[in-house]
MIVEX-498988 format. One record per residue (C-alpha): residue in one letter; residue number from 1; x, y, z. Coordinates in Angstrom, 3 decimals, decimal comma. Layout:
BEGIN
NODE  r    k        xx        yy        zz
NODE  A  NUM         X         Y         Z
...
// end
This chain:
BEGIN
NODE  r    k        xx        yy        zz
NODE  X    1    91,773   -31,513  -288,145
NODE  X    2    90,365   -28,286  -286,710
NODE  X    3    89,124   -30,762  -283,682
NODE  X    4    92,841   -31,758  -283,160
NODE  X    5    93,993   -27,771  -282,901
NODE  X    6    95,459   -26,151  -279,648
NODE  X    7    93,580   -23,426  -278,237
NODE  X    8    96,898   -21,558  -277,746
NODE  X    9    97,975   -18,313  -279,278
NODE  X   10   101,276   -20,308  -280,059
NODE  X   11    99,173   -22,661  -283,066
NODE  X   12   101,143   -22,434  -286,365
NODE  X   13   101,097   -23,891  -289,980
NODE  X   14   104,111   -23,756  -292,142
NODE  X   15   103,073   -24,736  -295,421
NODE  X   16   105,454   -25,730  -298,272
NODE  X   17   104,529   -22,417  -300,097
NODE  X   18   106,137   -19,198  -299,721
NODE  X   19   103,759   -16,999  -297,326
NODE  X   20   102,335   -20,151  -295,936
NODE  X   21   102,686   -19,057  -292,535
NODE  X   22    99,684   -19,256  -289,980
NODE  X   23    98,529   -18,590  -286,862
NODE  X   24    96,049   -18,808  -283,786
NODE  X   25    92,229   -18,240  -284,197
NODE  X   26    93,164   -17,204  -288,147
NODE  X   27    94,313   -21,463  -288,394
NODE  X   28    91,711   -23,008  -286,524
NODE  X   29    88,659   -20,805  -287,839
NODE  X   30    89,786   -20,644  -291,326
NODE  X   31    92,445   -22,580  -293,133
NODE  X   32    90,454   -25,674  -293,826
NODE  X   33    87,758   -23,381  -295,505
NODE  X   34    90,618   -22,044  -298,320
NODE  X   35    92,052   -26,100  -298,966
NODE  X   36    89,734   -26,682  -301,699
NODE  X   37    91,771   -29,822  -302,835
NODE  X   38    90,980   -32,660  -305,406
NODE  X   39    90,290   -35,671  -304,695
NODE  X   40    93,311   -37,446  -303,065
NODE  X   41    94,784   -40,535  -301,714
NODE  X   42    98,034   -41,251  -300,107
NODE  X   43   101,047   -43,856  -299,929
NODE  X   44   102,964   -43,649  -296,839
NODE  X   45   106,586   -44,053  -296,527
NODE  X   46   107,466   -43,530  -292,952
NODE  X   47   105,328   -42,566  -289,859
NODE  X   48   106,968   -41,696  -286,433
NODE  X   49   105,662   -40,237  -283,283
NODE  X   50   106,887   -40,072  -279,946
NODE  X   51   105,528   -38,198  -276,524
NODE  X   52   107,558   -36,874  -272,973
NODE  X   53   105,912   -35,513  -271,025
NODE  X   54   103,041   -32,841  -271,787
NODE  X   55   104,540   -32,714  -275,364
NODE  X   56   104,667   -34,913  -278,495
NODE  X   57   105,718   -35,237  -282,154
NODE  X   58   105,649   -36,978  -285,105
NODE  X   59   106,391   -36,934  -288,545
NODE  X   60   105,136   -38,853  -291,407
NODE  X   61   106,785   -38,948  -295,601
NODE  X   62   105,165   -40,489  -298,192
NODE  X   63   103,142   -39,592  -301,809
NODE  X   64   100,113   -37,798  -301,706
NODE  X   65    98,084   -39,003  -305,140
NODE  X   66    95,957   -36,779  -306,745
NODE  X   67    93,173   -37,337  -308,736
NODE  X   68    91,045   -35,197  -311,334
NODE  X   69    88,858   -37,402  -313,598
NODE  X   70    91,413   -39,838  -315,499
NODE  X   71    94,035   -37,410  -314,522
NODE  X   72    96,587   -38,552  -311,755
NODE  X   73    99,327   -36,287  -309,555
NODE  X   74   101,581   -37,578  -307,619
NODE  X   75   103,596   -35,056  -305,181
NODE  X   76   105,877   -35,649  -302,320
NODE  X   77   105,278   -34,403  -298,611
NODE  X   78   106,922   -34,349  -295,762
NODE  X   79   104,499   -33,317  -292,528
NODE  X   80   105,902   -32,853  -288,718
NODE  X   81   104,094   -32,167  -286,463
NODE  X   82   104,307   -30,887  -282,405
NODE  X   83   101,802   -31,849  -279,987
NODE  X   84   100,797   -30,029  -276,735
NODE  X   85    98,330   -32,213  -274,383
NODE  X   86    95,675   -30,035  -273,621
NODE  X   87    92,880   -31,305  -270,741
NODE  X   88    93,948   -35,216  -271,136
NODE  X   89    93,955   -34,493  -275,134
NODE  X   90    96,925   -34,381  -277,383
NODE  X   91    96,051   -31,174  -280,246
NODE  X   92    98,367   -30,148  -282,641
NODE  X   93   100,547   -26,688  -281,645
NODE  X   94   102,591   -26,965  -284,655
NODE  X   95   102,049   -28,728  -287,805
NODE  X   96   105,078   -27,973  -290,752
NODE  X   97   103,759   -29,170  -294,280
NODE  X   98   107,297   -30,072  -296,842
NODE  X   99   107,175   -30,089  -300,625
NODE  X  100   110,186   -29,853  -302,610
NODE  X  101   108,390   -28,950  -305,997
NODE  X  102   105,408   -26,054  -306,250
NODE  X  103   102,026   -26,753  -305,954
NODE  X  104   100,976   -24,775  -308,558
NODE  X  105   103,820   -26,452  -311,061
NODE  X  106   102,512   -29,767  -310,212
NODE  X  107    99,120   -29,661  -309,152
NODE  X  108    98,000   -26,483  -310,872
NODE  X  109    96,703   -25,242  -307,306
NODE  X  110    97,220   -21,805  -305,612
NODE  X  111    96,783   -20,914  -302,009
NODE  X  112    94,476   -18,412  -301,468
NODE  X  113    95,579   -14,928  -299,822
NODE  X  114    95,700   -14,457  -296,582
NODE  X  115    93,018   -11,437  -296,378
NODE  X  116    90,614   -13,884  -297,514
NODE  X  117    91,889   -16,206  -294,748
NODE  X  118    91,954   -13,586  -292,130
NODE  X  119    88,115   -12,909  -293,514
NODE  X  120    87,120   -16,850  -293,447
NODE  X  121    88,942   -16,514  -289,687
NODE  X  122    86,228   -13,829  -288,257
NODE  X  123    83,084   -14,860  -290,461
NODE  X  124    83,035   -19,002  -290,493
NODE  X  125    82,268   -21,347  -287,928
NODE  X  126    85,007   -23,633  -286,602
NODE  X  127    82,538   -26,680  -286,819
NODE  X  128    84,997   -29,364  -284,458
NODE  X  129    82,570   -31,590  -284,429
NODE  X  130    85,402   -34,823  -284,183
NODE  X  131    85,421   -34,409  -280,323
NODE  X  132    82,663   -36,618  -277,756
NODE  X  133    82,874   -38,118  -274,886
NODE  X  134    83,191   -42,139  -274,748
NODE  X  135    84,490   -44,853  -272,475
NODE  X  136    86,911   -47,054  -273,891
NODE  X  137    87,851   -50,409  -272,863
NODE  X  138    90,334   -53,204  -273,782
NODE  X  139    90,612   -56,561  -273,103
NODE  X  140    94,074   -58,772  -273,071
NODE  X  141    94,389   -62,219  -272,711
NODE  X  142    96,768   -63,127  -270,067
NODE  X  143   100,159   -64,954  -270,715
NODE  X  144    98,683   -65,767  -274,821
NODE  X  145   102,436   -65,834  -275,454
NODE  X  146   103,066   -68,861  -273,576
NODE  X  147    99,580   -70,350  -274,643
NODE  X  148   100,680   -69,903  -278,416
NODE  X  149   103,904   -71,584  -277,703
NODE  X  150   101,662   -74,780  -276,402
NODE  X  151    99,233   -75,277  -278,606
NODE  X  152   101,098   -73,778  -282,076
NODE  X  153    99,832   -71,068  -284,426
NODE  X  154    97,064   -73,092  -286,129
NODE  X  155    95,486   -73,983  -283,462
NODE  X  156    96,164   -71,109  -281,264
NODE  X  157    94,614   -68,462  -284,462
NODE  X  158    91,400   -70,486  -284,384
NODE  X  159    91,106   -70,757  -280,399
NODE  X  160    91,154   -66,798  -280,190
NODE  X  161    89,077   -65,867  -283,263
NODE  X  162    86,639   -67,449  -281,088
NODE  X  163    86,913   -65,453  -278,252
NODE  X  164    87,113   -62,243  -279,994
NODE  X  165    83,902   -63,017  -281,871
NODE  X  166    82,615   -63,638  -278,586
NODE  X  167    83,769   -60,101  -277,280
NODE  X  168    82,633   -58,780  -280,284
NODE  X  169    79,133   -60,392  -279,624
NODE  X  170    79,015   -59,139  -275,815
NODE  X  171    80,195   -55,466  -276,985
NODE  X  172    77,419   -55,198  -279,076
NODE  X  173    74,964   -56,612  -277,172
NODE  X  174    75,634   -53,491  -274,678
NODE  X  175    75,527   -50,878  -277,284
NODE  X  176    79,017   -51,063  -277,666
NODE  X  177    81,317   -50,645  -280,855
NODE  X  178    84,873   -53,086  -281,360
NODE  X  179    86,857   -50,315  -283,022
NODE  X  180    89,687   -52,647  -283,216
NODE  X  181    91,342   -56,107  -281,945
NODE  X  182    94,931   -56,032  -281,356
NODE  X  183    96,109   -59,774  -281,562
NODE  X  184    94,291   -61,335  -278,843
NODE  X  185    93,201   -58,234  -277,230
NODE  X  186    90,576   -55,345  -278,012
NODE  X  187    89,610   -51,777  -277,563
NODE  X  188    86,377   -50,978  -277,885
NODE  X  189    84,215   -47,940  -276,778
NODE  X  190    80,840   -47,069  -275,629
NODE  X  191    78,409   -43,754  -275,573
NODE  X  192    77,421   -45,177  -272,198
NODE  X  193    79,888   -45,796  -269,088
NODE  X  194    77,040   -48,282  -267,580
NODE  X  195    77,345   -50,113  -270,756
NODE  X  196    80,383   -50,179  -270,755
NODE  X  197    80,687   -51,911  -267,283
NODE  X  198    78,213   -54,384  -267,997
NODE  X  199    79,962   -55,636  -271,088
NODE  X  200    83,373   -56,082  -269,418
NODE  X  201    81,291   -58,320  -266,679
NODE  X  202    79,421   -60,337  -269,304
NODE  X  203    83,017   -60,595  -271,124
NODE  X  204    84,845   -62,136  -267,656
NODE  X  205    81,805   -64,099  -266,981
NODE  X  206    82,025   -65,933  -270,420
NODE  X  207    85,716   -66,494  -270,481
NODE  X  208    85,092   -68,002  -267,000
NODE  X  209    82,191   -70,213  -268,181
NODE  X  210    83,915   -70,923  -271,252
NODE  X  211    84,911   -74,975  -271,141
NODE  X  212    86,987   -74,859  -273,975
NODE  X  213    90,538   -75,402  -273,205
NODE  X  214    92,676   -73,450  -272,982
NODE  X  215    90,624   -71,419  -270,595
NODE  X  216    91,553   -67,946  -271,059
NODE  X  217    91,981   -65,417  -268,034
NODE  X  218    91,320   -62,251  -268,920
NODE  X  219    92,261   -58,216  -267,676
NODE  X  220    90,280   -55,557  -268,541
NODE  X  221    90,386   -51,818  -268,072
NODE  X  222    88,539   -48,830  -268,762
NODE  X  223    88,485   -45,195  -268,746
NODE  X  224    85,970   -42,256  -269,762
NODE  X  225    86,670   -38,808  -270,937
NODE  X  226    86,742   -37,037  -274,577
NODE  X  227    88,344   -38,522  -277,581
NODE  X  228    88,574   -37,635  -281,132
NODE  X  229    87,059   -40,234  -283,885
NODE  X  230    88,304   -40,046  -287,244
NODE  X  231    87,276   -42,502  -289,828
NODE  X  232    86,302   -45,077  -286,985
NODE  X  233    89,219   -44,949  -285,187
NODE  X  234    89,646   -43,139  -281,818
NODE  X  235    92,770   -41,393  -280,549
NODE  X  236    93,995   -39,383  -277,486
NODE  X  237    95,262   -39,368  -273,849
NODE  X  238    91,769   -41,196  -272,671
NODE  X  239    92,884   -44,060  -275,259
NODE  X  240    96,077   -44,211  -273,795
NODE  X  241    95,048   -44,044  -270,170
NODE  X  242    92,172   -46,920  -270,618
NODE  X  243    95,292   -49,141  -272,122
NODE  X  244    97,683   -48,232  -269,121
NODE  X  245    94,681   -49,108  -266,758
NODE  X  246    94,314   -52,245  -268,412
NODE  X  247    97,897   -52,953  -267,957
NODE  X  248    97,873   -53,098  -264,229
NODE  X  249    94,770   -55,186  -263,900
NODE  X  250    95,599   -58,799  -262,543
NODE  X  251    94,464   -61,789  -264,417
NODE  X  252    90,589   -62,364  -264,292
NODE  X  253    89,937   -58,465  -262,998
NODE  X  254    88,386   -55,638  -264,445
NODE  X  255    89,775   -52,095  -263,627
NODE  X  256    88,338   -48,590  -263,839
NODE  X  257    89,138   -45,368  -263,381
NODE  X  258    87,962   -42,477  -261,097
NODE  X  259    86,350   -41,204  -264,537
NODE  X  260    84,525   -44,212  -265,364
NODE  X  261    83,402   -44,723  -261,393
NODE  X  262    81,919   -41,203  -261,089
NODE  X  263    79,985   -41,417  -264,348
NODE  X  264    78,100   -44,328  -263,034
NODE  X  265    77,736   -42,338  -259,495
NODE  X  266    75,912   -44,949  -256,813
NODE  X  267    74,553   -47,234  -259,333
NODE  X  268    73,664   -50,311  -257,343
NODE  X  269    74,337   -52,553  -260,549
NODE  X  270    78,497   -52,444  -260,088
NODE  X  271    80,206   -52,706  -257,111
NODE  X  272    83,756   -50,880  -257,085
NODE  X  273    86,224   -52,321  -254,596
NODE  X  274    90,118   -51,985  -253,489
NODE  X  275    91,250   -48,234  -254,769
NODE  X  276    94,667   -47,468  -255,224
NODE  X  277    96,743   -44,385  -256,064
NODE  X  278    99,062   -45,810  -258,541
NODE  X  279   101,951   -44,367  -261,461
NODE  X  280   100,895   -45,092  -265,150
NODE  X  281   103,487   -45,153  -267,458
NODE  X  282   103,496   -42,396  -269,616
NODE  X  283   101,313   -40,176  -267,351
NODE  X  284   102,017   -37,655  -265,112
NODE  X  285   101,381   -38,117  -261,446
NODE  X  286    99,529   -40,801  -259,756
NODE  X  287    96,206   -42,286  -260,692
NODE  X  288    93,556   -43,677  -258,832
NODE  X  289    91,628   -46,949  -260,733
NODE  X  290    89,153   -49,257  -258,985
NODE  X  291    88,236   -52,928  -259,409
NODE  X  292    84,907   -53,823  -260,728
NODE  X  293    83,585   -56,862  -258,247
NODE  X  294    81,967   -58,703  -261,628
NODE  X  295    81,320   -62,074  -259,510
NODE  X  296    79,086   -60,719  -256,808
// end
């Protein structure tokens, strides 16, 4: 979480406690330092989140289970949170924490005061460490809805388990990790923006050799910049911008950003072709994206 905080004076937590109430460098130095918590899982109820512009929110309700040897707790939460995007990243400015019983009546648990928090503030480190820089790239299989129709469920579940283990092969093979498939489509990301290049060639150039019918066309698209990783998953406005890029790309092309094209400088490996200056919903301004020539 401290990864995920704004750098603005305006940062605040409301907790469900009376004198819960924090602030700036005191929040993002210090606060996870004094949440000395039990072990802890949780059941969620509702989850909601929604962006315009430069700012988004969210707010999840559900049961947060506590556990202390064959002791269990179970207490009710409601979080919102308010996000600010902050250099193509979405960090939390405001994060409200709801609990209509005490902590202390049900979990036995006391916050501790805010001198020691102020002290934790000026003397720990903020350790972020949740924060690197990646390219991320998905794949899509064009007009699968129509192909499903054809060939019927059954058939159509085992035809693209078979390409995505292929993907997942090819990502790999490049030094690549598949952090997630999305029906017939995947994200993956990579340390290396090369990499990533040559495994969204090697992925076109199979699905091209491919002779099993139907043949697939594919679009892919990538983008580079900083995300945040938590528990294997990746989030942020890169994320969001490699799927929009995606989006655009025509059946059987690969598109990149301006990101991912000056990371790999003059390579002579890729050849980048046709730039355009193009919207992308739920961006600001124009962008410009490039297609990767992966047949020369």
């Amino acid at each position: 979480m401290r990864g995920m905080f704004s750098d603005s004076d305006a940062l605040r937590f409301i907790g469900a406690e009376i004198g819960e109430v924090w602030q700036g460098d005191v929040l993002r130095k210090g606060v996870m330092d004094l949440f000395d918590l039990p072990a802890h899982s949780h059941e969620e109820d509702a989850l909601d989140a929604y962006e315009c512009g430069k700012i988004g929110w969210a707010f999840w309700r559900g049961t947060v289970v506590f556990e202390d040897g064959d002791t269990e707790v179970r207490a009710y939460y409601y979080f919102t949170y308010v996000f600010a995007l902050e250099q193509g990243a979405w960090k939390i400015i405001h994060l409200h924490v709801a609990n209509p019983d005490s902590k202390f009546e049900q979990l036995g648990l006391a916050t501790l005061d805010l001198d020691a928090l102020v002290n934790a503030a000026q003397d720990g480190p903020l350790g972020v460490g949740t924060a690197s820089m990646a390219s991320i790239m998905f794949t899509d299989v064009v007009d699968s809805s129509a192909l499903a129709d054809v060939m019927g469920d059954k058939l159509w579940t085992k035809r693209i388990d078979s390409h995505l283990a292929d993907v997942r092969t090819i990502i790999e093979d490049n030094g690549g990790t598949l952090v997630k498939s999305l029906g017939d489509g995947t994200m993956s990301t990579f340390t290396s923006s090369r990499s990533a290049l040559a495994a969204a060639r090697d992925i076109q150039n199979k699905a091209q050799a491919d002779q099993t019918e139907p043949n697939l066309r594919l679009r892919i698209g990538l983008h580079t910049g900083e995300v945040i990783e938590n528990k294997g998953d990746f989030f942020g406005t890169v994320v969001n911008k490699a799927a929009r890029v995606a989006s655009v790309a025509n059946p059987d092309e690969i598109r990149v950003s301006d990101a991912t094209r000056a990371m790999i400088g003059g390579n002579p490996d890729f050849t980048l072709t046709d730039p355009i200056n193009i919207p992308l919903k739920g961006l600001e301004g124009e962008h410009m994206i490039y297609r990767l020539d992966w047949q020369s």
